[in-house]
Jmol script that loads the backbone (N, CA, C; Angstrom):
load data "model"
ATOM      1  N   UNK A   1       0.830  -1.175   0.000  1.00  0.00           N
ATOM      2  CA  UNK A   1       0.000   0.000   0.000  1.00  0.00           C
ATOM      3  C   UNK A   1       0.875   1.238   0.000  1.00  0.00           C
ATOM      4  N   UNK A   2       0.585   2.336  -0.764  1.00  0.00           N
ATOM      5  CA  UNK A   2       1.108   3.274  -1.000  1.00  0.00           C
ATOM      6  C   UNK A   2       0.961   4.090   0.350  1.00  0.00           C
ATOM      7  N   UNK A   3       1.914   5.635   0.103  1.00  0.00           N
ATOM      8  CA  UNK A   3       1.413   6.300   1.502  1.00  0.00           C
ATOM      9  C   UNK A   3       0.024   7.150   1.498  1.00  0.00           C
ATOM     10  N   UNK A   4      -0.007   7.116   0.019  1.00  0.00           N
ATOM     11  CA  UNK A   4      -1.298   8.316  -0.487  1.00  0.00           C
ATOM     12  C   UNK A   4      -2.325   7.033  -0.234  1.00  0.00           C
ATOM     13  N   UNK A   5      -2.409   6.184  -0.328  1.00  0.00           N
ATOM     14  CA  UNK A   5      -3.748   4.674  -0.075  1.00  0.00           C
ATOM     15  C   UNK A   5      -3.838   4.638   1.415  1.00  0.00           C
ATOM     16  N   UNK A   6      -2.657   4.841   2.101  1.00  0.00           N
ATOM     17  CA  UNK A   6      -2.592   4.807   3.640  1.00  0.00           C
ATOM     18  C   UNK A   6      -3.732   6.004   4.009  1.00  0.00           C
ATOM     19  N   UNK A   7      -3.383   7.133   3.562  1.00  0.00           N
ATOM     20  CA  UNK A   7      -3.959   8.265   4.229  1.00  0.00           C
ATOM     21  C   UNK A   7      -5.468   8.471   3.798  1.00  0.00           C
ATOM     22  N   UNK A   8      -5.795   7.959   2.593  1.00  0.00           N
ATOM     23  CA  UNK A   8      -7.114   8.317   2.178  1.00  0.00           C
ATOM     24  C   UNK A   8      -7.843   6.611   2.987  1.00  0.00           C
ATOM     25  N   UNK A   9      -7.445   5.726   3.170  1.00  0.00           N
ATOM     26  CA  UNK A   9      -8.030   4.990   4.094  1.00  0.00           C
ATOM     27  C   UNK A   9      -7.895   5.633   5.609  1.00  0.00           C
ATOM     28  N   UNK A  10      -7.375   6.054   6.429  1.00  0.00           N
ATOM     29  CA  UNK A  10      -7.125   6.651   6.975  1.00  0.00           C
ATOM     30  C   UNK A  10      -8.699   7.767   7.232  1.00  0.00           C
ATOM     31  N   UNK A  11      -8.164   8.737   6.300  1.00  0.00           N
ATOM     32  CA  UNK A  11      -9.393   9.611   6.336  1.00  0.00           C
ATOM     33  C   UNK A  11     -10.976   8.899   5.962  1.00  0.00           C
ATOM     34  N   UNK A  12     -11.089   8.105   5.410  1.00  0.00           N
ATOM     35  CA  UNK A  12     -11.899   7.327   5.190  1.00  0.00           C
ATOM     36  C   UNK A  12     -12.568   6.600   6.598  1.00  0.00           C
ATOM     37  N   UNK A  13     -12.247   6.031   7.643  1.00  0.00           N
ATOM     38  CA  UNK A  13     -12.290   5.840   8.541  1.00  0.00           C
ATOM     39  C   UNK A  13     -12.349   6.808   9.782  1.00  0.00           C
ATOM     40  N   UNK A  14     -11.998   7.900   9.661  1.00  0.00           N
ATOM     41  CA  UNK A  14     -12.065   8.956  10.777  1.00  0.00           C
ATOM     42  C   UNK A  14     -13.580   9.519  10.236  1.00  0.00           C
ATOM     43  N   UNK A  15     -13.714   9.470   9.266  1.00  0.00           N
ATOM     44  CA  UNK A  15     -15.158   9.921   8.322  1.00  0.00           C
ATOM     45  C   UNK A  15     -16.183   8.889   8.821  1.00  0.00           C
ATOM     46  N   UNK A  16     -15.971   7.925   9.436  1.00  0.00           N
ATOM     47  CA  UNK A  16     -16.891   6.837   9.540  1.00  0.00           C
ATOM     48  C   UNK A  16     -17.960   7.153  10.999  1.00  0.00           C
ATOM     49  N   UNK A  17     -19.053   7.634  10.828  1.00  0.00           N
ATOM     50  CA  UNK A  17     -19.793   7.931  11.987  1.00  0.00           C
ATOM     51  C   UNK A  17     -19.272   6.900  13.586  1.00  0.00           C
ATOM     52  N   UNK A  18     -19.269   5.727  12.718  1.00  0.00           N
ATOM     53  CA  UNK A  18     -19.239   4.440  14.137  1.00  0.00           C
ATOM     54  C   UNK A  18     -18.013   5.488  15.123  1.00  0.00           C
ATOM     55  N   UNK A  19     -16.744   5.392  13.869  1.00  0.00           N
ATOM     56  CA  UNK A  19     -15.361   5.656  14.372  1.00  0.00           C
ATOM     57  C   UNK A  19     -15.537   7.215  15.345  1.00  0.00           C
ATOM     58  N   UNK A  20     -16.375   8.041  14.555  1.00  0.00           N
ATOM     59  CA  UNK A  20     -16.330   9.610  15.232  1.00  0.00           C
ATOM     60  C   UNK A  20     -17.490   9.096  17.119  1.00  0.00           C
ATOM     61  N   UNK A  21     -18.302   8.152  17.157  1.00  0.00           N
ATOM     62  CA  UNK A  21     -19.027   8.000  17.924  1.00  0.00           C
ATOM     63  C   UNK A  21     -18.182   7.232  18.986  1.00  0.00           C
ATOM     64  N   UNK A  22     -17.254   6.522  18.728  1.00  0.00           N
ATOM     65  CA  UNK A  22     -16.468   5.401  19.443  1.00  0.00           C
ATOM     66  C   UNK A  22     -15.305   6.929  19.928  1.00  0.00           C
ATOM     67  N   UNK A  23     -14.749   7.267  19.201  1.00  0.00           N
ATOM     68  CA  UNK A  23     -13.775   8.312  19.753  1.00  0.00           C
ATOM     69  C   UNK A  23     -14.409   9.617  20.779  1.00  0.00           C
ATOM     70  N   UNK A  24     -15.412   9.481  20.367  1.00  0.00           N
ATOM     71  CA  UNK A  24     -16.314  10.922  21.132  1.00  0.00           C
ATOM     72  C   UNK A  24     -16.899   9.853  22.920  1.00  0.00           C
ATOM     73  N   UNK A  25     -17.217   8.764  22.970  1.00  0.00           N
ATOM     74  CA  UNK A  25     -17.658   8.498  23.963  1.00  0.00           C
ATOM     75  C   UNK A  25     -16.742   8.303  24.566  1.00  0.00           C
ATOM     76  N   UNK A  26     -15.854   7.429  23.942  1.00  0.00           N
ATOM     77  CA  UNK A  26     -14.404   6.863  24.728  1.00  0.00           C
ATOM     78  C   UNK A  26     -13.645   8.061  25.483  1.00  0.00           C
ATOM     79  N   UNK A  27     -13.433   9.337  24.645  1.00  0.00           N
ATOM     80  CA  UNK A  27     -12.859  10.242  25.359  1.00  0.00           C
ATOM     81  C   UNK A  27     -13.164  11.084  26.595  1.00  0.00           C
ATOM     82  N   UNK A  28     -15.395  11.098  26.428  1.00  0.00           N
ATOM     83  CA  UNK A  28     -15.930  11.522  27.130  1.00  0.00           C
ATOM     84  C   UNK A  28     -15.931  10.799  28.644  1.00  0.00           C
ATOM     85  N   UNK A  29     -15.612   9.741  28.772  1.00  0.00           N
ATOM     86  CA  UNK A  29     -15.898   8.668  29.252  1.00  0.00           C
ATOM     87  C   UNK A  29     -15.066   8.999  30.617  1.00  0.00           C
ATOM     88  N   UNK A  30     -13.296   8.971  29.907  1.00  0.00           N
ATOM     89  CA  UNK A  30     -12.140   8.998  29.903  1.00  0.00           C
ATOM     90  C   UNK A  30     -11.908  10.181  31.246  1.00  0.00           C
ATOM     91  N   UNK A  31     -11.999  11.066  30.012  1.00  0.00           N
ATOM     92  CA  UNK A  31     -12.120  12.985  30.944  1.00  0.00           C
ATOM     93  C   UNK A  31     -13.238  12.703  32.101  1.00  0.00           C
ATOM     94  N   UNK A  32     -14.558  12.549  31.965  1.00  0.00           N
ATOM     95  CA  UNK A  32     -15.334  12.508  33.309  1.00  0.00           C
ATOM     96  C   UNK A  32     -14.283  11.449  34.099  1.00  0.00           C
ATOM     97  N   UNK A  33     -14.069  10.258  34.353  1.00  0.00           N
ATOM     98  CA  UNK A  33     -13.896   9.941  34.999  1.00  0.00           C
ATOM     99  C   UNK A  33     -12.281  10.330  35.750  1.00  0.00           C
ATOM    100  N   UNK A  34     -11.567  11.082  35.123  1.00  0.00           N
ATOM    101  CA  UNK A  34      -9.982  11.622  35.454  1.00  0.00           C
ATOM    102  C   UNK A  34     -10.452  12.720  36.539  1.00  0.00           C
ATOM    103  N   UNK A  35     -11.508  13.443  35.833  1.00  0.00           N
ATOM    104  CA  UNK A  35     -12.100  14.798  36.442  1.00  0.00           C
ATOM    105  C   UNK A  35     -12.652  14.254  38.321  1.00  0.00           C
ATOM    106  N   UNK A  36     -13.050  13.011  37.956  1.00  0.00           N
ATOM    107  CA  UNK A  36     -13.589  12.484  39.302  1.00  0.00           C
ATOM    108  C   UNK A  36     -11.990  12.140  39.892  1.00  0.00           C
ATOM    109  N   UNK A  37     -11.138  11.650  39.633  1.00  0.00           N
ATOM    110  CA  UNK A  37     -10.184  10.963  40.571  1.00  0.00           C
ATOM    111  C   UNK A  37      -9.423  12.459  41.157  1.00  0.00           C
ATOM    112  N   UNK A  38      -9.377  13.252  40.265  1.00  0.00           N
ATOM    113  CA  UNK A  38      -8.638  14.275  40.463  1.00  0.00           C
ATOM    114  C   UNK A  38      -9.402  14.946  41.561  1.00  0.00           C
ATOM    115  N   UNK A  39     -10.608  14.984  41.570  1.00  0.00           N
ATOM    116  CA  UNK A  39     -11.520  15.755  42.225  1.00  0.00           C
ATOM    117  C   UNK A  39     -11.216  15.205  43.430  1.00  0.00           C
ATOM    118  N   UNK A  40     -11.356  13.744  44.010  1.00  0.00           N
ATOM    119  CA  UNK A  40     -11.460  13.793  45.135  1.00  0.00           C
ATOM    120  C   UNK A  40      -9.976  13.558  45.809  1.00  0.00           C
ATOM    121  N   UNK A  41      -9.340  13.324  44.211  1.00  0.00           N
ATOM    122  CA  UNK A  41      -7.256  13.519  45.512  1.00  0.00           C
ATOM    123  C   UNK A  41      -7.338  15.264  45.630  1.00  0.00           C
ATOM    124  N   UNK A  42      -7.420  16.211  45.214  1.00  0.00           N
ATOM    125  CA  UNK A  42      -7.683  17.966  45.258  1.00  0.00           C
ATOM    126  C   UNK A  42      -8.356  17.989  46.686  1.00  0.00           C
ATOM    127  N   UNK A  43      -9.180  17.415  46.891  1.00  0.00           N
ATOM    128  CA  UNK A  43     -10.341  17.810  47.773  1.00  0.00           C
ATOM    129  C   UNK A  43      -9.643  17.189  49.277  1.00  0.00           C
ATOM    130  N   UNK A  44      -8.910  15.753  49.064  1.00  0.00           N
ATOM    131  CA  UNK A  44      -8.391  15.284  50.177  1.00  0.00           C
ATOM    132  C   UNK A  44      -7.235  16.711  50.318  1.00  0.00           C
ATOM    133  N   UNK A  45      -6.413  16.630  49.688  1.00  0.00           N
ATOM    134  CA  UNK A  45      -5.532  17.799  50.039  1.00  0.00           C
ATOM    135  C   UNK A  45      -5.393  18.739  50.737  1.00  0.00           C
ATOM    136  N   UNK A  46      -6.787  19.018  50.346  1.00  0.00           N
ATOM    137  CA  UNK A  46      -7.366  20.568  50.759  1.00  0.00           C
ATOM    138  C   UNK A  46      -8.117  20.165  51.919  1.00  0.00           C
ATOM    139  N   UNK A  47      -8.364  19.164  52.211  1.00  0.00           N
ATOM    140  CA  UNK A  47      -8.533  18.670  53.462  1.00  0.00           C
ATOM    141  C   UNK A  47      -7.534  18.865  54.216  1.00  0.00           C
ATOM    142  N   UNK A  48      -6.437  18.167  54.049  1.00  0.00           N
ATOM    143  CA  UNK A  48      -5.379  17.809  54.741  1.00  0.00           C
ATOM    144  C   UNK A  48      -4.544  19.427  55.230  1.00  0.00           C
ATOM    145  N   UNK A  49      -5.249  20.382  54.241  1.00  0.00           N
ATOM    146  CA  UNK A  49      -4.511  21.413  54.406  1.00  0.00           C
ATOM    147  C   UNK A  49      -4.984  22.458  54.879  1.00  0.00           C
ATOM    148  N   UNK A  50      -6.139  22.485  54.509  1.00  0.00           N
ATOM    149  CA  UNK A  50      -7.187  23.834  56.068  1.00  0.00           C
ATOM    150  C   UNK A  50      -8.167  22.512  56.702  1.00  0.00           C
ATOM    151  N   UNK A  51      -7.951  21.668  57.035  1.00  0.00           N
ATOM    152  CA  UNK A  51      -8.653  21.608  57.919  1.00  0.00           C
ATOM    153  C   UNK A  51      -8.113  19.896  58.580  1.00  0.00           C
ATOM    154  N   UNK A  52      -6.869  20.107  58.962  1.00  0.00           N
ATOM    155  CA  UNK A  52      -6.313  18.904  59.433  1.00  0.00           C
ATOM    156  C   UNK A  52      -6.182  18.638  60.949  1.00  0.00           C
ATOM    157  N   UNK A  53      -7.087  19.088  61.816  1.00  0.00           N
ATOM    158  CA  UNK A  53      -8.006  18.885  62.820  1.00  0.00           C
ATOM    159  C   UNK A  53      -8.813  18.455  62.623  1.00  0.00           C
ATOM    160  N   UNK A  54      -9.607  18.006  61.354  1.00  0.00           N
ATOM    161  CA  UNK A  54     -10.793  17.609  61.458  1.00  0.00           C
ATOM    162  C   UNK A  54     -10.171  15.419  61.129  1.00  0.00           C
ATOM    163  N   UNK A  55      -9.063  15.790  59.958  1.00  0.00           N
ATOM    164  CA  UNK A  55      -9.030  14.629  59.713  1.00  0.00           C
ATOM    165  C   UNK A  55      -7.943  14.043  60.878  1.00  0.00           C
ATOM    166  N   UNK A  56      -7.413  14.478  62.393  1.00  0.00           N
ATOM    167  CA  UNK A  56      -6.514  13.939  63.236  1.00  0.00           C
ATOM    168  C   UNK A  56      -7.564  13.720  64.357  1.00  0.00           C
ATOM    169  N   UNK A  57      -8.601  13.816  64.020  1.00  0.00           N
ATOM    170  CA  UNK A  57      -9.596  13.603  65.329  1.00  0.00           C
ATOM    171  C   UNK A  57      -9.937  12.030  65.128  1.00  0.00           C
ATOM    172  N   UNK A  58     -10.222  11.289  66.148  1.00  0.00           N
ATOM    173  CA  UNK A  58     -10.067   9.712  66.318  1.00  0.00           C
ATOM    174  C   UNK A  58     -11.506   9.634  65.893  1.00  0.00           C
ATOM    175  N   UNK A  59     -11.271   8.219  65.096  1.00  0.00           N
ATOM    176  CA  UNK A  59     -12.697   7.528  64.289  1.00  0.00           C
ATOM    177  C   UNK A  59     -13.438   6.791  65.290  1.00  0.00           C
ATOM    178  N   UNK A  60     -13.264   6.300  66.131  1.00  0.00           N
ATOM    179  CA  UNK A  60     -14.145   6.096  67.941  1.00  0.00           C
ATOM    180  C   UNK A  60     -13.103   6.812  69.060  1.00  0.00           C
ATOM    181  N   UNK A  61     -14.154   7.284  69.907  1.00  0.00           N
ATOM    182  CA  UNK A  61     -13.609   7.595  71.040  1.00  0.00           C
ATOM    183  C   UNK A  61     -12.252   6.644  71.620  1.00  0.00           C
ATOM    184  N   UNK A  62     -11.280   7.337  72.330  1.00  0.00           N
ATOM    185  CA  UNK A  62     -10.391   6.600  72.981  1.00  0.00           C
ATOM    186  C   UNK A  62      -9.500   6.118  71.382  1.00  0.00           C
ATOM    187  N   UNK A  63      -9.923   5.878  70.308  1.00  0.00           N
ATOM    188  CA  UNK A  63      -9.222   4.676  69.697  1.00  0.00           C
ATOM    189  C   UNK A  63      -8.108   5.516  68.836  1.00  0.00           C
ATOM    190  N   UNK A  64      -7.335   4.726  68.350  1.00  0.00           N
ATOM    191  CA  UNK A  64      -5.654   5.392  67.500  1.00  0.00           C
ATOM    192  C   UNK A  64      -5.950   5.857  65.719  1.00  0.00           C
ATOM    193  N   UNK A  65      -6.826   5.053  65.585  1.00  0.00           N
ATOM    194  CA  UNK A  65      -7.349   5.367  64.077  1.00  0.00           C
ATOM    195  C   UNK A  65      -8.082   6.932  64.156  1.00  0.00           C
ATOM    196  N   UNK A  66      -7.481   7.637  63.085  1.00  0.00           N
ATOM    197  CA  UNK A  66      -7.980   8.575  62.962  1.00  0.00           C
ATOM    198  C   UNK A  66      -8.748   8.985  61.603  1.00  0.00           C
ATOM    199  N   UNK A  67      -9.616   9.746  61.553  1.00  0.00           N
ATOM    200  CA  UNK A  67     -10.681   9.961  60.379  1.00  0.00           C
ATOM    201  C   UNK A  67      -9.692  10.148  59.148  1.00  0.00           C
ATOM    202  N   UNK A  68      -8.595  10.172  58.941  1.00  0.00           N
ATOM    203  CA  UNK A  68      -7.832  10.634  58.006  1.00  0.00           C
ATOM    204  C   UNK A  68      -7.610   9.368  57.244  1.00  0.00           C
ATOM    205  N   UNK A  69      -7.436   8.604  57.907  1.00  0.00           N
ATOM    206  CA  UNK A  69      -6.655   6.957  57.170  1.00  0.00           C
ATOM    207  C   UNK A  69      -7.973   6.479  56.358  1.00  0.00           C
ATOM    208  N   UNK A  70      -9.537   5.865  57.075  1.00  0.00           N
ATOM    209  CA  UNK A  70     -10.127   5.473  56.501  1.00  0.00           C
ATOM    210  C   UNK A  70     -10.299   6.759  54.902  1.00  0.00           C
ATOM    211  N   UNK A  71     -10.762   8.069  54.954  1.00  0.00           N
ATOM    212  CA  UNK A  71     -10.650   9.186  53.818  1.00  0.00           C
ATOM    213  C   UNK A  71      -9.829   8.917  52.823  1.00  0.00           C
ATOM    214  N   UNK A  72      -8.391   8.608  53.016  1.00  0.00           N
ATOM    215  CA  UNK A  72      -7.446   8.484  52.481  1.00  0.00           C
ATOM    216  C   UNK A  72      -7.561   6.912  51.731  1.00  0.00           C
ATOM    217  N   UNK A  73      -7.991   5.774  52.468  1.00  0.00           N
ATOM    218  CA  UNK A  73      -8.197   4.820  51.451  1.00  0.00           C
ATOM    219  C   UNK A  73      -9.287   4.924  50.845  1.00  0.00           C
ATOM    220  N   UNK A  74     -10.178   6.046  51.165  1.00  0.00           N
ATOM    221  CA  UNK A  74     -11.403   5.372  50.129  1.00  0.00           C
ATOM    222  C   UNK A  74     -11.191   6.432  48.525  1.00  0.00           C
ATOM    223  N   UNK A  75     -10.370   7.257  48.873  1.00  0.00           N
ATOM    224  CA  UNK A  75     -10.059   7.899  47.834  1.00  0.00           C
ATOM    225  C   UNK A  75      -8.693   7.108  46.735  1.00  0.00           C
ATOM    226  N   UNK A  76      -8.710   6.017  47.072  1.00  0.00           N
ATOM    227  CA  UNK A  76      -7.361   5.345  46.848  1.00  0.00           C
ATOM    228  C   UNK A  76      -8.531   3.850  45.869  1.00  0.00           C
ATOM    229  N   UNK A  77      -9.050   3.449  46.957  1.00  0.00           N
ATOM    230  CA  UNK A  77     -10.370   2.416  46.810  1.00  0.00           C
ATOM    231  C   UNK A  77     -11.422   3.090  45.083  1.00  0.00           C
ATOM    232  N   UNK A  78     -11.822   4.675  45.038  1.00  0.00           N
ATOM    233  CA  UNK A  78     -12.611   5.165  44.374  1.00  0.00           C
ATOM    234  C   UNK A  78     -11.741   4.968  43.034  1.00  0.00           C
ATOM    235  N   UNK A  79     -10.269   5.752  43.342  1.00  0.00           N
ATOM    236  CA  UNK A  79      -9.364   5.981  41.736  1.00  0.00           C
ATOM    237  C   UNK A  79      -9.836   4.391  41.424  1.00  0.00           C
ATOM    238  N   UNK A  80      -9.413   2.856  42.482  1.00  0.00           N
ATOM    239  CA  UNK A  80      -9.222   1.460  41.412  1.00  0.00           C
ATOM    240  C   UNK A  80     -10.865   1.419  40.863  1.00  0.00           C
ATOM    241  N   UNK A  81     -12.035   1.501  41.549  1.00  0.00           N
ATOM    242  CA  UNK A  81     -13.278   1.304  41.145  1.00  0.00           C
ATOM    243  C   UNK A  81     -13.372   2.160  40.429  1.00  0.00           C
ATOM    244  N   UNK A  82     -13.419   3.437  39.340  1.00  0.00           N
ATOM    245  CA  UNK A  82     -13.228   4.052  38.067  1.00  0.00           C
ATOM    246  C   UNK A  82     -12.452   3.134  37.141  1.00  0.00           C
ATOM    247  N   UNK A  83     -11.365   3.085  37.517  1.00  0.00           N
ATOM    248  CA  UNK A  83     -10.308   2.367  36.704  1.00  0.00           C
ATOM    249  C   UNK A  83     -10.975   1.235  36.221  1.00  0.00           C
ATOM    250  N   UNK A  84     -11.398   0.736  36.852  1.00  0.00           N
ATOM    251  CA  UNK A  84     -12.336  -0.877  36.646  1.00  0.00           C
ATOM    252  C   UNK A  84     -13.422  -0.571  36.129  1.00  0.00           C
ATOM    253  N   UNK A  85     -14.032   0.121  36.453  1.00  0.00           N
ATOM    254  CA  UNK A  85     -15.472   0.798  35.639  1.00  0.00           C
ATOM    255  C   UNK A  85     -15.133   0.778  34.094  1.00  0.00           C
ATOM    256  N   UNK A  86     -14.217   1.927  34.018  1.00  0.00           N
ATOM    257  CA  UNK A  86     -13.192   2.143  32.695  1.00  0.00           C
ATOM    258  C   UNK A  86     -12.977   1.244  31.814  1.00  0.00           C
ATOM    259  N   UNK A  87     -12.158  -0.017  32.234  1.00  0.00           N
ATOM    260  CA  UNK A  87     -11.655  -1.524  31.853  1.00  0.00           C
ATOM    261  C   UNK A  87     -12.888  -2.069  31.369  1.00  0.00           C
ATOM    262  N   UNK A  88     -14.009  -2.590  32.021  1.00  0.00           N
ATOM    263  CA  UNK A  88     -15.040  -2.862  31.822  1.00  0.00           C
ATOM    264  C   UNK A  88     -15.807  -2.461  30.466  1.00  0.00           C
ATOM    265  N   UNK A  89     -16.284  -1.163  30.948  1.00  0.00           N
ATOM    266  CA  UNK A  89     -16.848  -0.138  29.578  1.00  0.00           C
ATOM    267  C   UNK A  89     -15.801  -0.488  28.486  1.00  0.00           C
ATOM    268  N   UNK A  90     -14.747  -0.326  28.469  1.00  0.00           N
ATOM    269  CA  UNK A  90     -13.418  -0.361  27.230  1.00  0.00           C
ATOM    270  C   UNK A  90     -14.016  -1.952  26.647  1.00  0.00           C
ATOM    271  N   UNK A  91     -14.031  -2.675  27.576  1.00  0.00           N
ATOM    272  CA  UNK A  91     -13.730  -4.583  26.973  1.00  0.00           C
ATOM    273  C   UNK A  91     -15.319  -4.805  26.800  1.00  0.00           C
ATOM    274  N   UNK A  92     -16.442  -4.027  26.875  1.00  0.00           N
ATOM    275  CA  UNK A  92     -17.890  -4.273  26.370  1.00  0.00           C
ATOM    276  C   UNK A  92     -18.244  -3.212  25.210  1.00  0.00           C
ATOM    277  N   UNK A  93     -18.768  -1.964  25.333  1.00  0.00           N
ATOM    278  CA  UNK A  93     -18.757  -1.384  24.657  1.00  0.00           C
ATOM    279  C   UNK A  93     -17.922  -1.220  24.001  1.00  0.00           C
ATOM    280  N   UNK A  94     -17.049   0.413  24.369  1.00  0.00           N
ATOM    281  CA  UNK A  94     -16.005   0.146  23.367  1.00  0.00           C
ATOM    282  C   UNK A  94     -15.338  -0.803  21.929  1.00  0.00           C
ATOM    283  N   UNK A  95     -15.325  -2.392  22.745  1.00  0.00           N
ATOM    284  CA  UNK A  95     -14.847  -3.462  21.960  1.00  0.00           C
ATOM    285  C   UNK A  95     -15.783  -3.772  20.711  1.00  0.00           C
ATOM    286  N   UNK A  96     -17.311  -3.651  21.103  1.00  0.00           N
ATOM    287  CA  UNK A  96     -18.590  -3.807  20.473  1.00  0.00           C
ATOM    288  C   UNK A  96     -18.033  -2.825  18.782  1.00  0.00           C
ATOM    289  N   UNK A  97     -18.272  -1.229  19.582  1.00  0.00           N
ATOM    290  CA  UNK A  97     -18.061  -0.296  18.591  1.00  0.00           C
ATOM    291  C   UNK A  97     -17.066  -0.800  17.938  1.00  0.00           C
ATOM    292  N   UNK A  98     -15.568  -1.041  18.129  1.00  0.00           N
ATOM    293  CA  UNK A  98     -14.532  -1.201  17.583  1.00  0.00           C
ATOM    294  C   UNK A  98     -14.907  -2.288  16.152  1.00  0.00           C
ATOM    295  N   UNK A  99     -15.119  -3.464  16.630  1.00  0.00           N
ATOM    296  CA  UNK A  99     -15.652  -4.175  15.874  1.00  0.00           C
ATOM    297  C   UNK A  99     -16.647  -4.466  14.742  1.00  0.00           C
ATOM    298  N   UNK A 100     -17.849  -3.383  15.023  1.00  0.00           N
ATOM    299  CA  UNK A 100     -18.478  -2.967  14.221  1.00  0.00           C
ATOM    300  C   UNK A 100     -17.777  -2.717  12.762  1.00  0.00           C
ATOM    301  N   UNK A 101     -17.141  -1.826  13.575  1.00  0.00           N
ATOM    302  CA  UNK A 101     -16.064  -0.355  12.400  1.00  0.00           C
ATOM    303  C   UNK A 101     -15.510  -1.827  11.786  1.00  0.00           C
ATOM    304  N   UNK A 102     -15.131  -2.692  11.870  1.00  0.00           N
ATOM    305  CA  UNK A 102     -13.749  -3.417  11.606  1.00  0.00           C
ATOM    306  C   UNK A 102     -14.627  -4.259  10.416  1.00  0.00           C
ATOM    307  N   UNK A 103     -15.773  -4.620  10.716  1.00  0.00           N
ATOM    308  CA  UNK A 103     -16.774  -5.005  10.005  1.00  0.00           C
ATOM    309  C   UNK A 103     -16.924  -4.479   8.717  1.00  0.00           C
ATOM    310  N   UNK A 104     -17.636  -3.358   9.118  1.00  0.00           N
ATOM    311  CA  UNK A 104     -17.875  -2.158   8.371  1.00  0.00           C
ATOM    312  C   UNK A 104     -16.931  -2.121   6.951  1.00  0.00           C
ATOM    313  N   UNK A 105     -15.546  -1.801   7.638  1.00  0.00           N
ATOM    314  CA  UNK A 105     -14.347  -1.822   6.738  1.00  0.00           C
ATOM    315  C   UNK A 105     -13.785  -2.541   5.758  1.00  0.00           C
ATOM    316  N   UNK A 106     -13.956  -3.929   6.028  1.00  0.00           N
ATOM    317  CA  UNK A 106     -13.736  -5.216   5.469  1.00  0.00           C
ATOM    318  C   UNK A 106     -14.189  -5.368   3.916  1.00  0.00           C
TER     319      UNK A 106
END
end "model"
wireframe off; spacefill off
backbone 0.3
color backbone group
């Protein structure tokens, strides 16, 4: 295949509704969910940083655990459950669309 056959297949395929619909969700998908991980490591921060009395105060009376540790894993816990959400959506949908196109193309 030539490079001029490369590129007009190429454009040929970016032209393909499936392909513009698979790139538009995938990315949308992508960004919301970055926007969420980011959101709540920002937010721990800013926890940690005006108001770190609130997260050194003990999670039961008397006890050594403090409200900060459980916060801190669940924001740790949230990034892998996106990530997996992500993986998921990618290996069902995503894969669906992909395939279509591949169809399509053939």
């Amino acid at each position: 295949m030539t490079t001029r056959t490369n590129a007009q297949s190429c454009d040929h395929i970016r032209a393909n509704p499936k392909f513009q619909r698979l790139v538009s969700s995938r990315s949308r998908l992508a960004w919301s969910l970055t926007a969420l991980v980011l959101s709540s490591y920002y937010i721990f921060m800013l926890a940690v940083a005006f108001a770190p009395k609130w997260l050194h105060a003990p999670l039961v009376e008397g006890g050594h655990l403090t409200v900060g540790i459980p916060v801190a894993a669940a924001v740790i816990v949230l990034s892998w459950l996106l990530t997996g959400w992500y993986v998921h959506r990618a290996n069902t949908r995503f894969d669906i669309l992909g395939a279509e196109l591949l169809e399509e193309l053939k």
